[in-house]
C-alpha positions in Angstrom: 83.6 80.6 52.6 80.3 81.7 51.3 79.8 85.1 49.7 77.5 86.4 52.6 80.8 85.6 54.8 82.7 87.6 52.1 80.3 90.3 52.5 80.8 90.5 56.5 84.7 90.6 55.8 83.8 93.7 53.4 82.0 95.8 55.7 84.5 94.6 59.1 86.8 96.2 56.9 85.2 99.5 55.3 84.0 100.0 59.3 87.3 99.3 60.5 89.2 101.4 57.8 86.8 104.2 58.9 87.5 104.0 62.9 91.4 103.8 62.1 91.3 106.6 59.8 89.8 108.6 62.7 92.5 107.3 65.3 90.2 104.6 66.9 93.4 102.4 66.7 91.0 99.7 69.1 88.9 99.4 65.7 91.6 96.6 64.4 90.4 94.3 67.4 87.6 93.3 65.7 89.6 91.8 62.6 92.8 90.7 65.4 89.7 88.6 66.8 88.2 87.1 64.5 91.3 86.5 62.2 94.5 86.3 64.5 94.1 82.3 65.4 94.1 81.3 61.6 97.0 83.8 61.0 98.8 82.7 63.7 98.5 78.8 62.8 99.2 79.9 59.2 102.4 81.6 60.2 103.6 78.8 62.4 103.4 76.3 59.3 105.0 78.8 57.0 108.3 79.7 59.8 108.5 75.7 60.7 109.8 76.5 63.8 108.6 74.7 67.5 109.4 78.4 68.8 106.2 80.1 68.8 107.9 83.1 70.1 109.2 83.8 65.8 105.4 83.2 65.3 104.4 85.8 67.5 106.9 88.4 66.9 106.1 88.0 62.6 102.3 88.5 63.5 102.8 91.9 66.0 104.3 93.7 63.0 101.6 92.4 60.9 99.3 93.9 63.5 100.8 96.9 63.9 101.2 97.9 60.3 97.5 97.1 60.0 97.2 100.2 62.2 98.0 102.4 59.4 94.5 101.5 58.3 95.8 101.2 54.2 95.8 98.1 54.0 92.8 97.6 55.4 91.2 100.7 53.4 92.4 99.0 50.1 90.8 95.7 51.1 87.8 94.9 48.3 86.8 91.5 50.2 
C-alpha cells in the first residue's frame, strides 16, 4: 500500500467520521465498499468455518458499531 493510498483511507475516513457525526448513517457505505470483501475473506480465515453465515454475522456487528462513527473518528490512517 503506498502512502498516497494511505492518504485516500485518511480523508474516506475524516469525510466519513464527519457525515456519521451528522446522522448520515449511509456515509459508512463508502468504507463497507471498498473494505468489506478483504474483511470478510479476512474473517473467514480467522473463524475456519465452511459456514459463511458465522462470517457474516461477526462482520454486521462490525458494521454496525462502525455507525457510532468513533472508531472511525479516531482513525489516523
Amino acid at each position: 500500500m503506498s502512502m498516497d493510498d494511505h492518504k485516500q483511507d485518511l480523508i474516506l475516513a475524516q469525510e466519513t467520521c464527519e457525515e456519521l457525526r451528522s446522522g448520515n448513517n449511509e456515509a459508512i457505505l463508502g468504507i463497507y465498499n471498498k473494505f468489506h470483501p478483504f474483511f470478510f475473506g479476512y474473517t473467514r480465515k480467522r473463524i475456519n468455518s465452511p459456514d459463511t453465515s458465522k462470517a457474516t454475522a461477526i462482520l454486521d456487528d462490525f458494521w454496525v458499531e462502525l455507525l457510532n462513527a468513533k472508531a472511525i473518528c479516531d482513525f489516523k490512517g
